[in-house]
N, C-alpha and C positions, 0 to 999 in steps of 0.2 A: 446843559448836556456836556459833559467829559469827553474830548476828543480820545480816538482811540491812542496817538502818540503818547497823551497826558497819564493816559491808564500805565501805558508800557515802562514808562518812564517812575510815576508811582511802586509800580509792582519789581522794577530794579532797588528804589531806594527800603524798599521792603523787605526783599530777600539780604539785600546789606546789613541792615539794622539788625535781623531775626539771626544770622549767622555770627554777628557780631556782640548778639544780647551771647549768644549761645555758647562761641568760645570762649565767653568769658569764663564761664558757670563752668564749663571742662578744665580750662585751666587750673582751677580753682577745687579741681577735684569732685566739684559738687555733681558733676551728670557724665554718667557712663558715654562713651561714642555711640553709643546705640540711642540712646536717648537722647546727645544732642541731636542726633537725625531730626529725630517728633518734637524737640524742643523747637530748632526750627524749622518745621513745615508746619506746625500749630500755631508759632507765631503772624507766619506768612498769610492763612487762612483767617485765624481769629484777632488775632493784633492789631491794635490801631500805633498809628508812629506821633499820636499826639493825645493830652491831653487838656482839661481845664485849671486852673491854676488862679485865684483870686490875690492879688497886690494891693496896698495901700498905702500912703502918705506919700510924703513931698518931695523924696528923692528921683523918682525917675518922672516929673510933672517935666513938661506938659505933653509925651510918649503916653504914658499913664496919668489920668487926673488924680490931681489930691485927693478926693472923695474914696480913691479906686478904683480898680478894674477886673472886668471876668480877661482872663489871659487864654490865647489859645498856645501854647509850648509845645513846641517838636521834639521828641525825646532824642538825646544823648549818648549811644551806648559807652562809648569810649571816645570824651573829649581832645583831640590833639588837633593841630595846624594844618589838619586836611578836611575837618569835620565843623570845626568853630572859627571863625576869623574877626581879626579888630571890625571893629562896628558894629559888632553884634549886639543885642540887647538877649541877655542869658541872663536864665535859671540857677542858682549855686546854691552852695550850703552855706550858712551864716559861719563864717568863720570863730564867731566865739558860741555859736550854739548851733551843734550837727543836727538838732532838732527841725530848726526854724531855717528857711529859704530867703534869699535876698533877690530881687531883681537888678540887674546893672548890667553897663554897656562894656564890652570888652574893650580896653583902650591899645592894650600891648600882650604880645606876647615872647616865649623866650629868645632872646637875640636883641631884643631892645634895649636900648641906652636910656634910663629914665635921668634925666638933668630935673633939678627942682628949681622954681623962680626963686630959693633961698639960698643965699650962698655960701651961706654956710654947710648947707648939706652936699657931701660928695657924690658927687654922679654914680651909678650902678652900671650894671647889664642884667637881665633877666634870666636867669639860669632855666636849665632845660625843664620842660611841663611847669615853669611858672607862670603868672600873668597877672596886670597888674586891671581893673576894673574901676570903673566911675559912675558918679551920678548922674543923670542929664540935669538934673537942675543946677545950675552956674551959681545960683544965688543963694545956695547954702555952704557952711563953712565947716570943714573936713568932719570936725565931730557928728555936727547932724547931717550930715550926707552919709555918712558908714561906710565909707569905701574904699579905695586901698590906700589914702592918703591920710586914713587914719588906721589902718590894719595890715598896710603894708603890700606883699606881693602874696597872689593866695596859690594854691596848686590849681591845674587845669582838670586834675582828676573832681574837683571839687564842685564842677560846673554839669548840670545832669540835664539842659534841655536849653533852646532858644525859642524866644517870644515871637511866633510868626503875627498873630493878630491880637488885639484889643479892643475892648468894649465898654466905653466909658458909663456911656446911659444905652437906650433901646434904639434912640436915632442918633448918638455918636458913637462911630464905629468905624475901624478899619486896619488896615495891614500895618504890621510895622515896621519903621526904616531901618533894616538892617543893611551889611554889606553887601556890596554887587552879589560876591561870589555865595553867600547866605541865601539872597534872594531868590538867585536862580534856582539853589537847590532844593528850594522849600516851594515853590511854584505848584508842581503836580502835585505837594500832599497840601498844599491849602487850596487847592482849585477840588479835590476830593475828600477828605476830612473835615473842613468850615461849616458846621451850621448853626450860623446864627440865632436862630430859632432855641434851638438848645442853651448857648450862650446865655440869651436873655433869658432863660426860663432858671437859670444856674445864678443869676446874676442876685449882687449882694446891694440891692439898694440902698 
C-alpha cells in the first residue's frame, strides 16, 4: 500500500517531468501555449515517468548480468546537474549510433578535472553539459567497455533516462545503486511504477 506522502510526492515529480516534456515542445515551436496546457495535464493524468528497457553483455555486469536484463528507466526530460548526478547508472544514445542506447554509470560531470593513469595524456576539465561515463565492469579494457575512455566526453543532452531497477532472472531482482541524491528522487516512482509481474512477463530470457 502507497502511503499517501509517497503519492504526494510522486504526483510532484509528475507535474515537473510533464511541464518540462512540455516546454520543451514550446520552445521548440512544436505546441501552441494552449496546447502545452493539455500537453501537460494529459501527461499528468495519462503518463507513466518510466519505462522498460532490455540491456545485455558484459559492460555494466555485475549491476546487470552478462546474460541481460529487463531495466526499469526513469525518464529524463532535460538531463542537467540537478536531475542526473555521478553515480548514476543512465540510459544514453550510443555516441556512434543515435539509433542504439548504451547503459553506463555517470562518472563526472562539467567542472571535473579528468587526470589519466597515463602520463602522457594532459589533464582536461569538462566543459559545460559534458560528462564523461563508465562501465561497472573493472575487468574490461576501454575498447570492449565502450565508454568514454574510448569515445571520450559525450553531451548530457545525450543521456534520456536512469536505471532505477533491474531483473536479472524471475528470482534475481532488485533496485539499482545509484547516487544518494538519485535514489531519493526516484523512491516514490519506484515505490509506485514497479511491477515486477510485468517485468518478468517482458523479460528476455
Amino acid at each position: 500500500m502507497v502511503s499517501l506522502s509517497t503519492w504526494c510526492r510522486y504526483l510532484v515529480h509528475k507535474i515537473e517531468y510533464s511541464f518540462t516534456l512540455g516546454w520543451k515542445s514550446y520552445k521548440r515551436g512544436q505546441i501552441s501555449d494552449r496546447e502545452l496546457q493539455d500537453a501537460v495535464w494529459k501527461n499528468v493524468f495519462q503518463g507513466k515517468l518510466t519505462y522498460l528497457h532490455w540491456s545485455k553483455g558484459e559492460a555494466m555486469a555485475p549491476t546487470i548480468g552478462e546474460q541481460g536484463g529487463t531495466l526499469l528507466v526513469r525518464k529524463i526530460p532535460s538531463a542537467d546537474p540537478g536531475r542526473v548526478f555521478v553515480g548514476d547508472v543512465i540510459v544514453m544514445k550510443d555516441p556512434d549510433d543515435s539509433d542504439n542506447y548504451l547503459v553506463r554509470r555517470l562518472a563526472a560531470t562539467e567542472g571535473y578535472e579528468m587526470v589519466s593513469k597515463d602520463e602522457k595524456d594532459e589533464p582536461f576539465v569538462l566543459e559545460k553539459d559534458q560528462c564523461w561515463v563508465l562501465a561497472d565492469n573493472e575487468k574490461l579494457k576501454p575498447k570492449e567497455a565502450k565508454d568514454s575512455r574510448l569515445f571520450g566526453p559525450v553531451p548530457m543532452t545525450g543521456i534520456v533516462g536512469r536505471v532505477i531497477y533491474c531483473l536479472r532472472t524471475a528470482v534475481d531482482h532488485g533496485p539499482v545503486q545509484n547516487s544518494h541524491y538519485g535514489m531519493r528522487k526516484d523512491s516514490p516512482v519506484l515505490e509506485v511504477e514497479l511491477d515486477v509481474d510485468d517485468m518478468v512477463k517482458n523479460h528476455k530470457s
